[in-house]
Each structure stands twice: as structure tokens, then as C-alpha cells.
C-alpha positions as CSV (number, residue, x, y, z in Angstrom):
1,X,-3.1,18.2,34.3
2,X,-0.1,20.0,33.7
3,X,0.8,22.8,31.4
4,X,1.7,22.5,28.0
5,X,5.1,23.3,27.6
6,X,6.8,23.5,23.5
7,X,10.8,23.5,22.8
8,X,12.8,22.9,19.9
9,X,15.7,20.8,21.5
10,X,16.9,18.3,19.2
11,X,18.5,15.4,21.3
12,X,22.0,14.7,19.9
13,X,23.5,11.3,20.1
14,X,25.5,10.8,23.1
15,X,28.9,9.0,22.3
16,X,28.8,5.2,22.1
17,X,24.7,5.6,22.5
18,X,23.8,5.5,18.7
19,X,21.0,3.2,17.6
20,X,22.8,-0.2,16.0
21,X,21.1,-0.3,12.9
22,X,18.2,-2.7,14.4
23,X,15.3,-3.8,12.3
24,X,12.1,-3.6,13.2
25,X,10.7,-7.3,14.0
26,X,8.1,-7.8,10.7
27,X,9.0,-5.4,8.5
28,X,12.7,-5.5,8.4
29,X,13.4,-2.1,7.7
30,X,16.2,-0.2,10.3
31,X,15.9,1.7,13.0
32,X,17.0,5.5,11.8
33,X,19.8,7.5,13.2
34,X,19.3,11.6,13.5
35,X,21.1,11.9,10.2
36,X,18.8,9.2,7.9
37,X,15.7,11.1,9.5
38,X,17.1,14.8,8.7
39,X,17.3,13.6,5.2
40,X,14.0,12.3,5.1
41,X,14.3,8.9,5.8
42,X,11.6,7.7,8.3
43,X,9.0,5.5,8.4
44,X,6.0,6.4,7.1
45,X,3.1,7.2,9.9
46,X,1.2,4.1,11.6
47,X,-1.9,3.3,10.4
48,X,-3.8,2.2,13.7
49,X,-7.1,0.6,13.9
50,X,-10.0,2.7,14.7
51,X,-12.2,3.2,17.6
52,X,-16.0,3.0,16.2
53,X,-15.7,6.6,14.9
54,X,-12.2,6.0,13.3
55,X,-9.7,8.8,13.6
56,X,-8.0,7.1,10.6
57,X,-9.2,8.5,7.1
58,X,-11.7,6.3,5.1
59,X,-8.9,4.9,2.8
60,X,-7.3,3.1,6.6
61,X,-10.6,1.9,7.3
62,X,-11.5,1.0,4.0
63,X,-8.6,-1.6,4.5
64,X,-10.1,-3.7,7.0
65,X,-7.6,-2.4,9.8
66,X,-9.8,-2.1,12.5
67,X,-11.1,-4.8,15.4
68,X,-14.6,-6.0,14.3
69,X,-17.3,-5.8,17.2
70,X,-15.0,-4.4,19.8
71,X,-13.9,-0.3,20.6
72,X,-10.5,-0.6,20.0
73,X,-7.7,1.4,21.8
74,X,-7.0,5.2,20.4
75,X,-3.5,6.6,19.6
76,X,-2.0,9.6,18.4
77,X,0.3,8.2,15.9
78,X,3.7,10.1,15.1
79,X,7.1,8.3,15.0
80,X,9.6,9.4,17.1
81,X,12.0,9.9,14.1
82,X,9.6,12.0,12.1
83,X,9.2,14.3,15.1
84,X,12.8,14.7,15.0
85,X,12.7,15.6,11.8
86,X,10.2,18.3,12.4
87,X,12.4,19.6,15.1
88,X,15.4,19.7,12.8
89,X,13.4,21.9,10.8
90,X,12.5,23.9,12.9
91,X,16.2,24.6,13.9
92,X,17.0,25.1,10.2
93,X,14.3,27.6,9.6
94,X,15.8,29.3,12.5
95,X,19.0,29.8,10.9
96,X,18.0,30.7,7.8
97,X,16.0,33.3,9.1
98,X,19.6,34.6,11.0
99,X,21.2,34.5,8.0
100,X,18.2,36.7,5.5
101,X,18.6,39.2,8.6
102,X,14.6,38.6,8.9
103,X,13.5,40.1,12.7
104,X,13.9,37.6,15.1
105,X,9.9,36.5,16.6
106,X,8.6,37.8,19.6
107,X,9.9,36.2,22.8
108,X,7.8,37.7,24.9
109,X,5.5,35.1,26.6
110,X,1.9,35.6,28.6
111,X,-0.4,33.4,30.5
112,X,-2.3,32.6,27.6
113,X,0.0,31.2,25.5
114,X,0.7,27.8,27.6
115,X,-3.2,27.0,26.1
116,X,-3.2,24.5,24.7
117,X,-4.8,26.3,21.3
118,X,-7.2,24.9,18.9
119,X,-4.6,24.3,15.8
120,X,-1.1,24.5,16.5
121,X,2.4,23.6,14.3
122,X,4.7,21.8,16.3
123,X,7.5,23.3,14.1
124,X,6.4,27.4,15.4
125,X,5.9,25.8,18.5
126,X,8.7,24.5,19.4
127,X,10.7,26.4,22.2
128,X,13.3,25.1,24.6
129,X,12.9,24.3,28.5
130,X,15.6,21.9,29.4
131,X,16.6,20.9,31.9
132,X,13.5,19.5,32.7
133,X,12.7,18.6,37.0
134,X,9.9,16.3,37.5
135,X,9.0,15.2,40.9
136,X,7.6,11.7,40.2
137,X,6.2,9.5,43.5
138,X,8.2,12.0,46.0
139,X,11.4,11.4,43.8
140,X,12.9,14.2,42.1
141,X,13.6,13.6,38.1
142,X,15.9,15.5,36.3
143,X,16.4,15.1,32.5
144,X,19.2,17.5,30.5
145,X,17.6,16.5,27.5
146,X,15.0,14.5,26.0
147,X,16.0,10.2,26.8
148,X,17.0,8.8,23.7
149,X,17.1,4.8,25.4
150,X,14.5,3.7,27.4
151,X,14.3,0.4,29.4
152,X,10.8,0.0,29.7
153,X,9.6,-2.4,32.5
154,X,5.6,-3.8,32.2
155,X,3.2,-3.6,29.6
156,X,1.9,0.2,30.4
157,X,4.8,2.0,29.7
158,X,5.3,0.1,26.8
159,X,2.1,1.0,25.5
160,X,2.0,4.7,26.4
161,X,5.7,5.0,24.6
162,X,4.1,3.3,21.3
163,X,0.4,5.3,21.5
164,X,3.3,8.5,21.8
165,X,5.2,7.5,18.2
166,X,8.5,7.0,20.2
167,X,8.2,2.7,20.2
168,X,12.0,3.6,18.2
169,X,13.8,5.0,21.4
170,X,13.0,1.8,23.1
171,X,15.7,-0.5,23.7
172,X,14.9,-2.7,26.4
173,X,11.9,-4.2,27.6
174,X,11.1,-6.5,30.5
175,X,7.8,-8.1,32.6
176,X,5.5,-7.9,29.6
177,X,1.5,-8.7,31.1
178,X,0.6,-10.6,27.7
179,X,0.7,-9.5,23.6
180,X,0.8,-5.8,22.5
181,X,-2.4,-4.3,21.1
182,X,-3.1,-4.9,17.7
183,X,-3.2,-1.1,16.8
184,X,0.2,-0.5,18.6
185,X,1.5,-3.4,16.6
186,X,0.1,-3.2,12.9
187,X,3.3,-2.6,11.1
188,X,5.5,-4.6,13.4
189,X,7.2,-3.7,16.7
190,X,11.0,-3.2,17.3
191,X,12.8,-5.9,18.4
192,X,13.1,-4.3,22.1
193,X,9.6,-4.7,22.4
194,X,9.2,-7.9,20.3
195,X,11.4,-9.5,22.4
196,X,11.6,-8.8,25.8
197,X,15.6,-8.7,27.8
198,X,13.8,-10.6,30.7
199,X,10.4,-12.4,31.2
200,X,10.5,-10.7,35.0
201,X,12.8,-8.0,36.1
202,X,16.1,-7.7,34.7
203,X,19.4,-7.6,36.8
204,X,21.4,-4.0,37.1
205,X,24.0,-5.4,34.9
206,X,21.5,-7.0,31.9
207,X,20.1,-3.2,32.1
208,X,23.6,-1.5,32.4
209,X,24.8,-3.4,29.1
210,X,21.7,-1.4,27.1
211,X,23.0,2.2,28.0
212,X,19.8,3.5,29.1
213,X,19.0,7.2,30.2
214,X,15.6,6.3,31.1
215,X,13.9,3.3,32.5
216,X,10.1,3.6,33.0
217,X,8.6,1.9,35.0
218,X,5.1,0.4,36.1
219,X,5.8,-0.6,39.7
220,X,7.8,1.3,41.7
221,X,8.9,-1.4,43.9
222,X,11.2,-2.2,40.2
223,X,13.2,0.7,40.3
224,X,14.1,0.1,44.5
225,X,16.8,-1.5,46.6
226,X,14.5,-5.3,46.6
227,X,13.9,-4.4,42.4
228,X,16.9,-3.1,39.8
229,X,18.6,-1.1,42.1
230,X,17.2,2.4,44.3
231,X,16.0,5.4,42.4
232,X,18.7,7.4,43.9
233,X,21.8,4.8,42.7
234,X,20.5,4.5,39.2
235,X,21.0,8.4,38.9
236,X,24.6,8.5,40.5
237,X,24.7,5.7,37.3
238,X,23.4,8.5,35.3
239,X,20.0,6.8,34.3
240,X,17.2,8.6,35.3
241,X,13.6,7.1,36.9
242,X,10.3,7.7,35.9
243,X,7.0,5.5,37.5
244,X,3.8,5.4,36.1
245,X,2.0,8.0,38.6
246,X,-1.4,5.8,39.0
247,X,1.5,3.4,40.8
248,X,3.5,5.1,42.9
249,X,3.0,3.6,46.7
250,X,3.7,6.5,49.2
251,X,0.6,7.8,50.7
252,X,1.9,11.0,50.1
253,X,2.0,10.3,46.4
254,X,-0.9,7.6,45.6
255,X,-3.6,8.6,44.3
256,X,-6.7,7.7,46.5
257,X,-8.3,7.2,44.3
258,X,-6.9,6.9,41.2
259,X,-8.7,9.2,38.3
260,X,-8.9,9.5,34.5
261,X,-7.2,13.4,35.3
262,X,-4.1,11.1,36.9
263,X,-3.7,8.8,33.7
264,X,-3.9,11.8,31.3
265,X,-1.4,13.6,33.5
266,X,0.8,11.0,33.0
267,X,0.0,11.7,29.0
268,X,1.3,15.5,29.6
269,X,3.9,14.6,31.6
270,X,5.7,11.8,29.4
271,X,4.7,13.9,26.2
272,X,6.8,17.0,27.9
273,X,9.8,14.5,28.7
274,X,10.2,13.5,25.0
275,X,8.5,16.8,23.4
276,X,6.3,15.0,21.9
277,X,3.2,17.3,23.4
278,X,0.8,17.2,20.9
279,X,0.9,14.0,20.4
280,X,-0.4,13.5,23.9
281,X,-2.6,15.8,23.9
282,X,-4.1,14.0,20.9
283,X,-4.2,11.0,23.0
284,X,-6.1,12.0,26.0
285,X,-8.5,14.0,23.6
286,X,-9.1,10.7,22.1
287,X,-9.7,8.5,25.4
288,X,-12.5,11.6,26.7
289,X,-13.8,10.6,23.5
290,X,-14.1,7.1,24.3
291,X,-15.4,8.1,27.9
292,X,-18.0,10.6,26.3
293,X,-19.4,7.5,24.4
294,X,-18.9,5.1,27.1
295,X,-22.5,4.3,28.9
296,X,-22.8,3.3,32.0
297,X,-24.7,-0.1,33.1
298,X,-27.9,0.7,35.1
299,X,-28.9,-1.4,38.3
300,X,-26.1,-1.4,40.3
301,X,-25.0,-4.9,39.4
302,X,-22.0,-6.0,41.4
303,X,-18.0,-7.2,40.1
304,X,-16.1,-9.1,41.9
305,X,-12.3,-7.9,39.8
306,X,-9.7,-11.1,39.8
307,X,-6.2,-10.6,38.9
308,X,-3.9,-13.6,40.5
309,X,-3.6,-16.3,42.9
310,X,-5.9,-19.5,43.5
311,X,-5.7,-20.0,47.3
312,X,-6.7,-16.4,48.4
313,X,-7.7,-14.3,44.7
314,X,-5.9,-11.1,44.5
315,X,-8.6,-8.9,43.5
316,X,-8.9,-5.2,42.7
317,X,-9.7,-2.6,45.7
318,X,-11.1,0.3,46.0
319,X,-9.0,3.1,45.0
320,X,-7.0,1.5,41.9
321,X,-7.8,1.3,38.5
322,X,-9.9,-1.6,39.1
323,X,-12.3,0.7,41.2
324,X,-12.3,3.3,38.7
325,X,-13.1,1.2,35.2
326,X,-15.9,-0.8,37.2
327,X,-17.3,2.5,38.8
328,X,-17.4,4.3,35.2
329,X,-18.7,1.5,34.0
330,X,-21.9,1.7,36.5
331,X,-20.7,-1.6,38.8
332,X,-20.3,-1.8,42.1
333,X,-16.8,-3.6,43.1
334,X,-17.2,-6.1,45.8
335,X,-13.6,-4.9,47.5
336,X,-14.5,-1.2,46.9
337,X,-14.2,-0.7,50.8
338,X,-10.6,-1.6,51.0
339,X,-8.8,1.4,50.7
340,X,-5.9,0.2,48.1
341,X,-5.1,-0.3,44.9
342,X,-5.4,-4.6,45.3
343,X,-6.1,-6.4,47.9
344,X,-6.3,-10.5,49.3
345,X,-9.8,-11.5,49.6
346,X,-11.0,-15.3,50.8
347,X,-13.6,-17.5,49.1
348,X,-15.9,-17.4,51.8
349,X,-15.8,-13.5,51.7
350,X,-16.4,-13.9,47.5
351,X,-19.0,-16.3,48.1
352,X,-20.9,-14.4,50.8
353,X,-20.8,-11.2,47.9
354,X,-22.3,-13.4,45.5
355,X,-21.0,-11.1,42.5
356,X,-23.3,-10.3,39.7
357,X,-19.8,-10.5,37.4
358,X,-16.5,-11.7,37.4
359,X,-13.9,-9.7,35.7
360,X,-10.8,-11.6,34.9
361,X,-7.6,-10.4,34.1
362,X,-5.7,-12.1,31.5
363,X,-2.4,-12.2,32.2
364,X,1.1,-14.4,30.7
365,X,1.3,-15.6,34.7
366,X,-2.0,-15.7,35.7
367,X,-4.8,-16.5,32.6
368,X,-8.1,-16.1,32.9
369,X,-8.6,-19.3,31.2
370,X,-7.3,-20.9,34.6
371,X,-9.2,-18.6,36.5
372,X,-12.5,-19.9,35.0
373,X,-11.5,-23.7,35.3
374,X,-11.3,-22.6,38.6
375,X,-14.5,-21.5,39.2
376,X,-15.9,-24.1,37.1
377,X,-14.5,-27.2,39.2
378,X,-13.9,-25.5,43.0
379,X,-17.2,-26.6,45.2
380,X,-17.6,-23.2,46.9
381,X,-18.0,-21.2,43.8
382,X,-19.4,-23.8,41.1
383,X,-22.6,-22.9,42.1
384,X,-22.5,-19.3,42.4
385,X,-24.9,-18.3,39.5
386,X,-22.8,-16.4,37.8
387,X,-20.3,-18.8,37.3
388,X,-23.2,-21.4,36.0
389,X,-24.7,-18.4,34.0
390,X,-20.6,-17.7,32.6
391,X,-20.7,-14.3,33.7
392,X,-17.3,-13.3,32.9
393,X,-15.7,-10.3,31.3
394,X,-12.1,-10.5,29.9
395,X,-9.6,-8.1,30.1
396,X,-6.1,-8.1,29.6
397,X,-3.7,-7.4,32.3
398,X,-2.6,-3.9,30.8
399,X,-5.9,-2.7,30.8
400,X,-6.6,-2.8,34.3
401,X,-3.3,-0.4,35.2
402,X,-3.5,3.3,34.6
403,X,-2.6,3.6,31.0
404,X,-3.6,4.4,27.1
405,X,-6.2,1.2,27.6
406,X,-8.0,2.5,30.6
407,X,-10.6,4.6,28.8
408,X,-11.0,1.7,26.5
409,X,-11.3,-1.0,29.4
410,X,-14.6,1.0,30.0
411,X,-16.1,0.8,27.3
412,X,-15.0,-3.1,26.8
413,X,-16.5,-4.1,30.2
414,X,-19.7,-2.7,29.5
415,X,-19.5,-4.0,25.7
416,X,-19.1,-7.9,27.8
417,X,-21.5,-7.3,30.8
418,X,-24.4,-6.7,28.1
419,X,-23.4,-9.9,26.1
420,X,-24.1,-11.9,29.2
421,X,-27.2,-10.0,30.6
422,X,-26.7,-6.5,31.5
423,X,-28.2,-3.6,31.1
């Protein structure tokens, strides 16, 4: 995991790169520039569904927003215009201080203070450290500042953006797996999000026309020569490239296998990009929560994990999230030998495993509603027990990436596996 790091940097508007007074799709109400949020002016804190032990108060609750009979995905919930506001603040309290001749604080810094501490006030806390250098799948990342517009590309970095409060810096977003949680969409979700530029990946110039500084990325293969355009052009553009880390492809860089430590990195890492640290470290503290709770099937019941494709299923392998959800769930993953992420595996090969479940993941291009009909009518696998007992589990396409729904895809397969027989 990496160190906590606090600054004070407010991001100024770069010329010509100013929010258009955009409404938020549901609630009508604009998107804020820096001046309408110093003055105040910023939308009042999500209230998000809760997670079995809400972290909402009782009044939240009391309201009915939570998911009946399923753990619902944790947040940390702080708009990205209210954490501006903190950090303007924090800059004025720093003048005034100047000005009354008060002693400046210590600067002096020691090992101990990059804890993360118990209580902390992101206003005190706040200390600058840009330029920021990431090195992100064996690419180096250099941001001057925090981004300010972000191209988001998939479902996952979507989601990690909204769980982070910063949904408002978004102003592109493309190759959406399926519908945005219900706790990262209570109050409505900015246009960006609620409608997409592109149903698959955009061209360089349909992304150029948005002004980005960031694009994020789920695949890395989006942000190469065959996808937008090479990491390494998109800079000399001045847009800089971050991948979700549970993706990146090198075997240098993959993780094998992927971890929960890896997904919550990614937490730190995005939170230190957009200083929005605490909030992140509210996040992960809230999916070990979910994992703490989480418990684990008993008898070693096999999965067979299908994402896409009919003539040979894409399924998940052993060193993906697919691997790590089923193994923290207490199943054992048919394709856990193949040493990948995903892999092709035939009928007769699925057949011969005879899984004890089928996890299908529900996706706009491949639903698990197909999936089943599939199973249902093809010869080789309509007799396969579990399909005549309809042992499924269903999970969205999101969930089964590295992401703020990982922890929560634990807890959901094991909530399914006992409604059809497990233990």
C-alpha cells in the first residue's frame, strides 16, 4: 500500500478548461466552478445506501435508502467540490495566519507522520507534493497538478471516481459494463456518466474535443497504438495515463495473482492523484470491513466463472479477480490452473469439471440471461446438475474487475451460493 501523502494544492482552472455549467442528469442542479464552491455553493454530501452495518446515520437509513436482502457496495462519500472548498480554506487560514504575524507551524517532518493517524483534519493536513511521478504498468505518470477532466473508460474507474466524491471532474465516459450502482447513483449522476461519448472506445479526436488531463482507464490495451492512441503520444498531447493496476498486462507489472492489497493500492494511489486521501482511506477501511464479515463457503464446492462468448466461454483464470472473489469466497475455480487473468475454455473441458456453480457475469454485451438460455437449451450442458438444479450466481460485469465492488462481490457470491444449496 503506499504512503499517505497530504498537500494543500488547489487545482486552478486551466484556460478554456472550465466546467460548462452542466447539470447533473436527475437533479438538475450545475456542475460548480472553483468560485461557486469557495463561496459555499456545493452540493450537499451523498447519502449512499448502507452495507448491513450502515455507515450512514440512522436518519439515512431510516429513509429506506439501502438495498433490501443484499450487502450493498461501501463508499466514502465527499464531493469533489466540497473538498475543494476545504482546501481553499485551508489556503485562507494560511494567509491569515501571515497576516496576524502568528509563528508559522513546524515543517519539520518524521517517519511517523506519513501514519495514517486515528483522526485527522484534512484542512491541517493538507501539505503540497506536486509534481506527482507514478509509475503505473511500467509507464511513467507525471501529473503537475491534481486532473481536473477525466475521460473515464469502463465501468471500474468510473465507479472508484464516484465511491472517491470526484463523479464532478468527470467529463467523458466510454465502454460502460451495464448500470451504475444504486449507492453511486442515489441523487443522480452527471451527464458524463449518464451518458456515455461512446458505447465502445472512443476515437482520439471524440476524446481530444473533451480537453482531458486524465483518461483512466480499465484495459490497458485502450490507452495503446490498437486502442485511443499509445500512452507515450497522449502525453506529447498533454493528457496523462493512468490503468487500473489489477489490469495492466506486462509480466513485469501483473499482478500474479491479483490481491485485495493491489485493489486498495489502487484506492491510495488515485486518492493521492486527486488529494482526496482520506477519502480513500475511508474506502478500503470499509471493504476490510466487508471482508472481515465475509464467510467463507465450507466443502470445497467448485465455480466454473463465465464472462463472454457461446462457442468457446471466456471464463475467469487463475490469477484475476475472478480467482480471487471465488477463493475468498471458499470455491474452488475450475480454470484456477491457467495462469491468467481470463482464459478460452471448451464445453467438453466444462463438462468433464462438472461445476458445483456457475457464476455469470452480467454484462450490456454479454447477459447472463443469454448465458443461462444457453445452458438451458445446449445438449452438452442441459444436463449438468447444476444447470437442472439453477445453480447460478449473478454478478455484474464491474464486480468481477479489481475495483470498489470486489470486496462486495464476496460477500454477494456467497449470499447466492447459499440460496441454491451451499454451505
Amino acid at each position: 500500500m503506499l504512503p499517505r501523502a497530504t498537500r494543500s494544492f488547489v487545482p486552478a482552472a486551466a484556460p478554456g478548461r472550465t466546467h460548462p455549467g452542466r447539470p447533473f442528469a436527475g437533479h438538475g442542479r450545475p456542475w460548480q466552478d472553483a468560485t461557486a464552491a469557495a463561496a459555499g455553493r456545493t452540493r450537499p454530501e451523498r447519502p449512499f445506501a448502507g452495507h448491513g452495518h450502515p455507515w450512514q446515520d440512522a436518519t439515512a437509513a431510516a429513509a429506506g435508502r439501502t438495498r433490501p436482502g443484499r450487502p450493498a457496495l461501501r463508499v466514502a462519500v465527499r464531493t469533489g467540490a466540497t473538498l475543494r472548498a476545504l482546501a481553499n480554506l485551508a489556503t485562507l487560514a494560511t494567509l491569515v495566519a501571515a497576516c496576524s504575524g502568528l509563528p508559522d507551524a513546524p515543517t519539520e517532518q518524521s517517519d511517523a507522520s506519513l501514519s495514517r493517524p486515528e483522526t485527522s483534519n484534512p484542512v491541517a493536513d493538507a501539505v503540497p507534493s506536486f509534481p506527482l511521478t507514478l509509475n503505473n504498468c511500467g509507464s511513467t505518470v507525471r501529473l503537475d497538478r491534481p486532473p481536473t477532466r477525466v475521460v473515464a473508460l469502463k465501468s471500474t474507474p468510473v465507479e472508484t471516481m464516484l465511491a472517491l466524491g470526484l463523479g464532478d471532474l468527470i467529463v467523458g465516459t466510454a465502454y460502460l459494463d451495464g448500470p451504475i450502482p444504486d449507492e453511486l447513483a442515489a441523487e443522480g449522476l452527471p451527464i458524463p456518466i449518464a451518458q456515455p461519448m461512446a458505447d465502445k472506445l472512443p476515437g482520439l479526436e471524440t476524446v481530444l474535443a473533451l480537453e482531458p488531463d486524465l483518461i483512466y482507464a480499465g484495459w490497458e490495451s485502450m490507452v495503446s497504438a490498437e486502442g485511443i492512441a499509445a500512452r507515450d503520444r497522449l502525453a506529447d498531447l498533454g493528457i496523462a495515463t493512468y490503468v487500473s493496476p489489477s489490469a495492466c498486462r506486462d509480466p513485469g507489472w501483473q499482478p500474479d495473482p491479483l490481491t485485495f492489497d493491489t485493489v486498495f493500492a489502487e484506492f491510495t494511489e488515485v486518492g493521492t492523484m486527486f488529494q482526496v486521501e482520506q477519502e480513500a482511506e475511508a474506502l478500503i477501511e470499509a471493504n476490510r470491513a466487508d471482508l472481515a464479515a465475509a464467510v467463507p463457503l465450507t466443502g470445497e464446492r467448485t465455480v466454473l466463472w463465465w464472462s463472454s462468448a457461446t462457442d468457446i466461454p471466456y471464463v475467469g483464470a487463475g490469477i484475476g479477480a475472478p480467482q480471487l472473489i471465488a477463493s475468498t469466497a471458499g470455491l474452488v475455480n475450475v480454470a484456477g490452473g491457467v495462469r491468467d487473468t481470463w482464459t478460452s475454455l471448451g464445453w467438453e473441458e466444462i463438462v468433464a469439471a462438472d461445476p458445483w456453480l456457475f457464476v455469470l457475469v452480467d454484462a450490456e454485451w454479454n447477459t447472463a440471461a443469454h448465458k443461462i438460455e444457453t445452458l438451458r437449451t445446449m445438449p452438452a450442458t442441459r444436463q449438468l446438475q447444476a444447470v437442472r438444479e439453477q445453480r447460478f450466481a449473478i454478478l455484474p460485469f464491474a464486480a468481477t474487475q479489481g475495483g470498489p465492488r470486489t470486496a462486495w462481490a464476496v460477500n454477494e457470491v456467497v449470499r447466492q451460493a447459499k440460496a441454491v444449496g451451499a454451505q
